[in-house]
C-alpha positions as CSV (number, residue, x, y, z in Angstrom):
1,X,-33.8,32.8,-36.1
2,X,-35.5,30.0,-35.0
3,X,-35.9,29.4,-31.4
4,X,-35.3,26.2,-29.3
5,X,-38.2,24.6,-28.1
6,X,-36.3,23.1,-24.9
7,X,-36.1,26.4,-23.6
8,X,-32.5,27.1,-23.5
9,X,-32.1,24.0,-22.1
10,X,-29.2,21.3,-22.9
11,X,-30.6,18.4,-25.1
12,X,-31.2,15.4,-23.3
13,X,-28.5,12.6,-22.8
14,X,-29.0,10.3,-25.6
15,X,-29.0,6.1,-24.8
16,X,-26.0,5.7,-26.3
17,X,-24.3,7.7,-24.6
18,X,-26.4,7.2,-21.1
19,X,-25.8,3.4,-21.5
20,X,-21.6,4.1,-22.0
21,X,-21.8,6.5,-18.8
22,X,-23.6,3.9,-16.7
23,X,-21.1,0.9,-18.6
24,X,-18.0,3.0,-17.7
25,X,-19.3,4.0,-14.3
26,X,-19.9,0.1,-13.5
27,X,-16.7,-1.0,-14.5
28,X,-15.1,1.8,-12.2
29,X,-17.0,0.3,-9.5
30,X,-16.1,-3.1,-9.9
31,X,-12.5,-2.3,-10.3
32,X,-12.5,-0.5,-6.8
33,X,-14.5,-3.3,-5.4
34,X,-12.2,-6.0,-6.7
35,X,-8.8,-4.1,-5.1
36,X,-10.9,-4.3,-1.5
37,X,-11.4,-7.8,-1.7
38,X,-7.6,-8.8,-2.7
39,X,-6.0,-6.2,-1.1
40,X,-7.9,-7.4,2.0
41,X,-8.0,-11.0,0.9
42,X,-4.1,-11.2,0.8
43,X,-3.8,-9.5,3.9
44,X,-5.9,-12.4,5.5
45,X,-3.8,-15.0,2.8
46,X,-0.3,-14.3,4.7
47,X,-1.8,-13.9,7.7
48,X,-2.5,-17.3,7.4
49,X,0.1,-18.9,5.2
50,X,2.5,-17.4,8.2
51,X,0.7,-18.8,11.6
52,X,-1.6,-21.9,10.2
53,X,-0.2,-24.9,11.3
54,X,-1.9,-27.1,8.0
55,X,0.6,-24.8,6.1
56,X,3.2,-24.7,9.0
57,X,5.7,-22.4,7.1
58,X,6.3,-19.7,9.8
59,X,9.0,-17.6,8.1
60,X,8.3,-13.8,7.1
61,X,11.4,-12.9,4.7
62,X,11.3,-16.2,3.4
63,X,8.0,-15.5,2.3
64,X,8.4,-11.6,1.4
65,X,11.1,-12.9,-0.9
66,X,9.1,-15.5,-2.9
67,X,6.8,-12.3,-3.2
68,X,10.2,-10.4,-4.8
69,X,11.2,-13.0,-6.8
70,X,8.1,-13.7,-8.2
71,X,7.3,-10.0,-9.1
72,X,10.7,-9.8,-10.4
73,X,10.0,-12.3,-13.0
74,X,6.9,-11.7,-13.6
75,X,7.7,-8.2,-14.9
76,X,10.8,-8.8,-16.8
77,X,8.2,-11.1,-18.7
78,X,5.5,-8.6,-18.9
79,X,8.4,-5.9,-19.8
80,X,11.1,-7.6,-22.1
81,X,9.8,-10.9,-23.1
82,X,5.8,-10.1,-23.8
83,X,6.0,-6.2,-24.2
84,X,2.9,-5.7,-23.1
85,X,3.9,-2.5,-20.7
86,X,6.8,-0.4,-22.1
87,X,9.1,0.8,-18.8
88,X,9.6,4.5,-18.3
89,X,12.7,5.8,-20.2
90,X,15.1,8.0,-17.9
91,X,16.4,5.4,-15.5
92,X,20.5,5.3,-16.0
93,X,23.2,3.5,-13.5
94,X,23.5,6.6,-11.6
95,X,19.9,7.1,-10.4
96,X,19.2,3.4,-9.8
97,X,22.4,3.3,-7.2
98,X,21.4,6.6,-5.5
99,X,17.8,6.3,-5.5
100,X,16.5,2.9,-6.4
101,X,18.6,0.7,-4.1
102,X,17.6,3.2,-1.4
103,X,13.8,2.9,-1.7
104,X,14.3,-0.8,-2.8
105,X,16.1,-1.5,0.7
106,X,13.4,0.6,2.7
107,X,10.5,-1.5,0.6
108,X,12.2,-4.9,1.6
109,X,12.3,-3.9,5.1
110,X,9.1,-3.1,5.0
111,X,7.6,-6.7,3.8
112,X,9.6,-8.3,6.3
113,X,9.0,-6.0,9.3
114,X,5.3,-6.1,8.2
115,X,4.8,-9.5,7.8
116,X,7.0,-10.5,11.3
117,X,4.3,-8.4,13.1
118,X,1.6,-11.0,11.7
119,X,3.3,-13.6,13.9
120,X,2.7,-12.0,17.5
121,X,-0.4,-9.7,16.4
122,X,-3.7,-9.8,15.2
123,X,-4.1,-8.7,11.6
124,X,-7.0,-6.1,13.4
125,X,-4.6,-4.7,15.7
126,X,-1.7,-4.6,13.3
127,X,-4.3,-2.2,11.0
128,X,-4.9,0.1,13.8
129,X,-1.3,0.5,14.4
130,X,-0.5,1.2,10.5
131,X,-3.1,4.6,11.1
132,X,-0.5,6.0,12.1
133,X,2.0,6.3,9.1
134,X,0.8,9.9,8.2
135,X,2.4,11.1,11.8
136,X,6.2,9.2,10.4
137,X,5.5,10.2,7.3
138,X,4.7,13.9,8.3
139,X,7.6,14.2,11.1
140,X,10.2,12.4,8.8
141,X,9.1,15.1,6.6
142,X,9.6,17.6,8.0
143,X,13.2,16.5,9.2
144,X,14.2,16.1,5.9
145,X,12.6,19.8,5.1
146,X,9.8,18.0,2.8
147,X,7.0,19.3,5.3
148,X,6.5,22.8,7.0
149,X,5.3,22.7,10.6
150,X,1.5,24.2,11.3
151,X,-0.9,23.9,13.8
152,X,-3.4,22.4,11.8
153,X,-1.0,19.5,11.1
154,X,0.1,19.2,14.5
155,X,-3.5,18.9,15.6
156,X,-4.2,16.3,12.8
157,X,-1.2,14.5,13.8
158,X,-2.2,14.5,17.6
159,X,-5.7,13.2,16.8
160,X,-4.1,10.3,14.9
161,X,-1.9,9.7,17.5
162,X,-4.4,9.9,20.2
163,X,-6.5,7.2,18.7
164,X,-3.7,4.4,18.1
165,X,-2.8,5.1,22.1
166,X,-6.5,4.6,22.7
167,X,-6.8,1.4,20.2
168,X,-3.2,-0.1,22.0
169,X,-4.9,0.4,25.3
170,X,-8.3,-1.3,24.4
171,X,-6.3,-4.4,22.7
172,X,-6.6,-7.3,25.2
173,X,-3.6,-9.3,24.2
174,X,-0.6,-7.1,23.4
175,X,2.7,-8.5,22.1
176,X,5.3,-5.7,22.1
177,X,7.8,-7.7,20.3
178,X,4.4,-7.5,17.4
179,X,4.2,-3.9,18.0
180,X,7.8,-3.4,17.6
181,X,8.0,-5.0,14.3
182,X,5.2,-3.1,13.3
183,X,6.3,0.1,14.4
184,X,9.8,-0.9,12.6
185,X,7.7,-1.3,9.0
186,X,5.6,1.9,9.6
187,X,9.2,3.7,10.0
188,X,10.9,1.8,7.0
189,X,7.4,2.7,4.6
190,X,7.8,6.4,6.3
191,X,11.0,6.6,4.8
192,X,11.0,5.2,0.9
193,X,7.8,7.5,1.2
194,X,10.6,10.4,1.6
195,X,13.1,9.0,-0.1
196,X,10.6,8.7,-3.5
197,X,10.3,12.9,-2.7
198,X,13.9,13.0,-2.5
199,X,15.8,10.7,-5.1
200,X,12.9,10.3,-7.6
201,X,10.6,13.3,-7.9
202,X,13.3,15.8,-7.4
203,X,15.0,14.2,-10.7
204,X,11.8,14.4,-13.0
205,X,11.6,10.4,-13.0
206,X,8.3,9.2,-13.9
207,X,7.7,5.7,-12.9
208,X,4.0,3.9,-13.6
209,X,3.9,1.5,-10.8
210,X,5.1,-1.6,-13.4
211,X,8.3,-0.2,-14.0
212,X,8.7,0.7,-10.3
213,X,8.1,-2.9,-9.6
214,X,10.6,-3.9,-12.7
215,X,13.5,-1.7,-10.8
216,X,12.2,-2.0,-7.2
217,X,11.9,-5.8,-7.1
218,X,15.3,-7.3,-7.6
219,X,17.2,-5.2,-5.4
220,X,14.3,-5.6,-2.7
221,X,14.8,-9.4,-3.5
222,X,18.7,-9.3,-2.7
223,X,18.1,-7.1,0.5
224,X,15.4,-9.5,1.7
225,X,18.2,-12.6,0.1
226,X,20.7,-11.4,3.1
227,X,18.6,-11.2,6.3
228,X,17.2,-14.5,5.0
229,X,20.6,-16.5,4.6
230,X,21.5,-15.4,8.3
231,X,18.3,-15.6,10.4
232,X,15.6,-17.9,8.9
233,X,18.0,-19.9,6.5
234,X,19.7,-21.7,10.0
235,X,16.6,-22.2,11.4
236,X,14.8,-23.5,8.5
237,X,17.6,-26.1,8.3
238,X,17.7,-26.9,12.3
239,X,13.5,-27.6,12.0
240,X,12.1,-30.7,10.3
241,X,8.3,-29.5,10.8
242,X,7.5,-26.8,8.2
243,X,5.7,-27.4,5.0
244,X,6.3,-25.7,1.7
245,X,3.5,-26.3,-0.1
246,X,3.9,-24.9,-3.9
247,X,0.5,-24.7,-5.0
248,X,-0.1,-23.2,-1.9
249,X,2.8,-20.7,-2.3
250,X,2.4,-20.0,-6.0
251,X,-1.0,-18.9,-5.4
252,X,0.2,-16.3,-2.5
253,X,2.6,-14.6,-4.8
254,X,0.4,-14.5,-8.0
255,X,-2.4,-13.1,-5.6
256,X,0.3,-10.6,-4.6
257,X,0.7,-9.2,-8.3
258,X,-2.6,-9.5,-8.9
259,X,-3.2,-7.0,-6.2
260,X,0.1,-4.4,-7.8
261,X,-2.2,-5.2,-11.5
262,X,-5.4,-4.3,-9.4
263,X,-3.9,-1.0,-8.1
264,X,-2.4,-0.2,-11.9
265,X,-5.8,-0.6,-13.0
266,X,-7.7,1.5,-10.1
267,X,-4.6,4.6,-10.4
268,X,-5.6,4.7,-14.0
269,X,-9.7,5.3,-13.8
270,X,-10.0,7.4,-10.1
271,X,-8.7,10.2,-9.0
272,X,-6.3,10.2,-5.3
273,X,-9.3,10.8,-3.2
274,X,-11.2,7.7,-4.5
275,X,-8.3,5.7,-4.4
276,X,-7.3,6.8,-0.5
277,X,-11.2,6.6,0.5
278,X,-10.9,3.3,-0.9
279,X,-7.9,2.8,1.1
280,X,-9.8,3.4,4.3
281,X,-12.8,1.4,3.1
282,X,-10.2,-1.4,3.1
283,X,-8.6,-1.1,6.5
284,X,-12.3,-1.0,7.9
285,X,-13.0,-4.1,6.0
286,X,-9.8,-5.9,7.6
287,X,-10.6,-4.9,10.8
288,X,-13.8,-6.2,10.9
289,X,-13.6,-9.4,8.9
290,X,-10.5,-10.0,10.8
291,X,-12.7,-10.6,13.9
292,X,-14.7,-13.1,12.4
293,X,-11.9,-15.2,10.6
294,X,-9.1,-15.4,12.8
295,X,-9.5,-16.4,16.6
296,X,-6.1,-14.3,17.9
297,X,-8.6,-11.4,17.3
298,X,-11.0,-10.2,19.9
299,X,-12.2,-6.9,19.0
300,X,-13.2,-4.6,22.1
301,X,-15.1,-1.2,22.1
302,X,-12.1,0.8,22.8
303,X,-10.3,-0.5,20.3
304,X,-13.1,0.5,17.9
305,X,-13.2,3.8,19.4
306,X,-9.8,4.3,19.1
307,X,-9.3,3.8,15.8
308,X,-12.0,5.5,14.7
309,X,-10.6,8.8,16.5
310,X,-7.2,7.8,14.0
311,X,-9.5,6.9,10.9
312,X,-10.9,10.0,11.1
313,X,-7.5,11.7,11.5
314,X,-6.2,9.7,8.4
315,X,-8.8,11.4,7.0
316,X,-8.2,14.8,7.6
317,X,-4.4,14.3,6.4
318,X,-5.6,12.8,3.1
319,X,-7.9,16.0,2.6
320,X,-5.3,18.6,3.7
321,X,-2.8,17.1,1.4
322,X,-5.2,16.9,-1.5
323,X,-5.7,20.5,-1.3
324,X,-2.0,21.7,-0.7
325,X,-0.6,19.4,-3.4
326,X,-2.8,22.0,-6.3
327,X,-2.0,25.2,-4.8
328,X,2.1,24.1,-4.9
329,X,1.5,23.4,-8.5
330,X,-1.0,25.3,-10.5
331,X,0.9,25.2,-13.5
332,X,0.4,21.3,-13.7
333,X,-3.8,21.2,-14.0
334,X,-5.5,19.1,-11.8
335,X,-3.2,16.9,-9.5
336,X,-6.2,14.9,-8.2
337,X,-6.6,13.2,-11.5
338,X,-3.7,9.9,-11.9
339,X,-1.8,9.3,-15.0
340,X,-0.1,6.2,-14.8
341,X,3.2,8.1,-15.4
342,X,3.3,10.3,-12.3
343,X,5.3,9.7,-9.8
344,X,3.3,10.5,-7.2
345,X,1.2,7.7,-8.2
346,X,3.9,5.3,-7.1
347,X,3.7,7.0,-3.5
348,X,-0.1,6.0,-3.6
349,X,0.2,3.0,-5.1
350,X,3.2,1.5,-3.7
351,X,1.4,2.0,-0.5
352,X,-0.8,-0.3,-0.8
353,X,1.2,-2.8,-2.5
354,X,3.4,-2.9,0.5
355,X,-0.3,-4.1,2.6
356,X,-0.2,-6.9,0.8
357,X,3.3,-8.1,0.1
């Protein structure tokens, strides 16, 4: 028997297949790096489509709609007309009633909470305050029997919460009515969080994040349609100073599905704990850069203190629920992994669409 001359060892990597590694690897990279810049970008876009006075078009749901609309049209294009994406089979009359319109209303409250905030608060200090949707998330949780109490999640939750008080303290110009309506979206994402666990994982409905968007969309579109009609619509009618510029416009929403295409596409190549590091990588990015493009924003060194302290609880939630999540289901291989059909991709996904929209 002849013997190897490589000792045993494994042949080396041949340039072929070195040169594909380091191809795939790159586009990976680029991928990640492209959903921090328009996730962030369009962050900074509404921010100041919402309180520029070139664009003068100060109206939250109004905007958040456009956003609906857009996506809803866009998809039914990509979905019906084009056929590029094929939607999930499963979805009947019942299910969208009982567990679409549900999540769809808690998404459109969402946008339009979200983006309100923008109006009375930095985009830095609205960030800090979003660290702490794993405390709703968890607590709602466990009030729905989705979550079981322990000490290590309490303590998790109690360093998260320590370090938005600490961050609200150091922020020099506070707006409650901001904090309100920020609070008010961290409560309405907490619950479509729960209510994807209750009405859509619970019934074995796989949803890639385009055919979430194709059934989410319109119904968010006529919740957002009725707070509109009866709260901006009067005073968009009583005011002869804003602007709606289309280009202008146009651009915000096809940035916005850009951003849901950008997530489809980082879901499909990472695994969860890339695609929540990245998340964080993001909210860092905002924070900072936030400083330096907007003048409402004047970072201090508590607030960076502060929301480190929550970071670093975010953090620790994302690694805890990383680890329980393959220990519930063994029989299912490796959760970490995404496949564009699993619905707890929405749950990531979605939550970052709903930073941008």
């Amino acid at each position: 028997m002849e013997r190897s001359n490589n000792g045993g060892k494994p042949p080396p990597q041949q340039p072929a297949e070195s040169k594909a590694a380091w191809r795939d690897g790159a586009v990976t990279y680029f991928h990640l790096l492209f959903y921090i810049a328009i996730s962030g970008g369009q962050i900074f876009f509404n921010k100041w489509v919402l309180s520029s006075k070139e664009i003068n078009f100060p109206y939250p749901v109004a905007l958040t709609l456009l956003h609906m609309v857009f996506s809803s049209v866009v998809c039914f294009a990509i979905t019906k007309v084009f056929k590029i994406i094929k939607i999930e089979e499963g979805m009947t009359t019942d299910i969208y009633i009982s567990s679409v319109i549900p999540i769809g209303a808690m998404f459109a409250m969402t946008l339009w909470l979200g983006n309100s905030a923008y109006l009375y608060i930095s985009v830095a200090f609205a960030q800090m305050l979003k660290a702490i949707m794993p405390v709703a998330v968890f607590l709602l949780g466990a009030a729905f029997g989705l979550e079981e109490m322990s000490y290590k999640m309490l303590a998790i939750m109690s360093v998260i919460s320590v370090g938005v008080i600490v961050a609200s303290v150091g922020e020099i110009t506070i707006s409650w009515v901001g904090v309100v309506y920020q609070m008010g979206g961290v409560v309405a994402e907490a619950l479509r969080l729960i209510f994807i666990e209750i009405f859509l994982k619970k019934k074995g409905v796989k949803l890639n994040l385009i055919s979430m968007m194709y059934y989410v969309s319109p119904c968010s579109a006529l919740c957002l349609f009725i707070p509109w009609l009866f709260l901006e619509k009067p005073k968009m009618d009583d005011s002869i100073s804003w602007n709606f510029p289309p280009f202008t416009l146009f651009l915000n929403c096809l940035c916005t599905f850009v951003l849901n295409m950008s997530v489809f596409l980082v879901i499909s190549r990472t695994s969860a704990l890339t695609a929540r590091v990245t998340g964080v990588v993001r909210d860092w990015s905002v924070v900072l850069l936030s400083a330096a493009i907007f003048a409402d924003t004047q970072l201090t060194f508590i607030n960076i203190i502060g929301y480190a302290i929550a970071i670093a609880g975010v953090v620790a939630y994302n690694n805890h629920k990383l680890k329980v999540k393959p220990q519930a289901n063994p029989q299912q291989g490796d959760e970490n992994k995404f496949s564009p059909g699993n619905p707890r991709d929405v749950e990531i996904s979605m939550n970052s669409t709903k930073e941008a929209s």
